[in-house]
C-alpha positions in Angstrom: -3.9 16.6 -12.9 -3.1 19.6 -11.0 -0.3 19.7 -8.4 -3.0 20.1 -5.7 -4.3 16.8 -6.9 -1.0 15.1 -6.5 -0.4 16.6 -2.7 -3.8 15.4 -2.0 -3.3 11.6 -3.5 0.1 11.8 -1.3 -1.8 12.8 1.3 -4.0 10.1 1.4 -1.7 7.3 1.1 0.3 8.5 4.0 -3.2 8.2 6.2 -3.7 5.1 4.7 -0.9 3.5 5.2 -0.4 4.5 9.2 -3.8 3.4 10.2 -2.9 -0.2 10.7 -0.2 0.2 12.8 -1.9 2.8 14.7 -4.8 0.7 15.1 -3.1 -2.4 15.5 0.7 -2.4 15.9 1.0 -6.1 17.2 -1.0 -7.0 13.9 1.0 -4.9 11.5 4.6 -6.2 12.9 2.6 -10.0 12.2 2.0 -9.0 9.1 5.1 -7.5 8.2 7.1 -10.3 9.7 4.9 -12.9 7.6 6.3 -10.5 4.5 9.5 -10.8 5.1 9.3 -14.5 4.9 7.8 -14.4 1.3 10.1 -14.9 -1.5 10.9 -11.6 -4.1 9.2 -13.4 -6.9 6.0 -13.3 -4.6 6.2 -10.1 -3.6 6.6 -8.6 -6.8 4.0 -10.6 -7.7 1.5 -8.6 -5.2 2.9 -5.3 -5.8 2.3 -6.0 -9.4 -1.2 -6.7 -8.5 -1.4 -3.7 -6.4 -0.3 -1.4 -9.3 -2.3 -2.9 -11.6 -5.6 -2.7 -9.3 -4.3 1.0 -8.4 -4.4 1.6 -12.1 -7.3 0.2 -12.7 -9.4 2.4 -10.2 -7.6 5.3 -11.9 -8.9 4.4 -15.3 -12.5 3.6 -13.9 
């Protein structure tokens, strides 16, 4: 993995992650306030799946 392929990775996740509230900021402030409600254990729990899913695509 070059460094080129890290910036670009970065990259991406960055315009991922600031589409929804671009798109939909009312939805993204639901979501995130239905988040904030959730207990630690249960949102490790999903950013344990996300990793692993993450990781998985990487393999594949």
């Amino acid at each position: 993995m070059t460094f080129d392929s890290l910036w670009t990775a970065l990259a991406l996740v960055l315009v991922i992650e600031g589409l929804l509230p671009f798109l939909s900021p009312q939805g993204w402030r639901r979501a995130v306030s239905q988040i904030a409600l959730l207990q630690d254990g249960q949102i490790r729990f999903f950013a344990l799946l996300t990793i692993v899913a993450g990781v998985a695509m990487l393999w594949f």
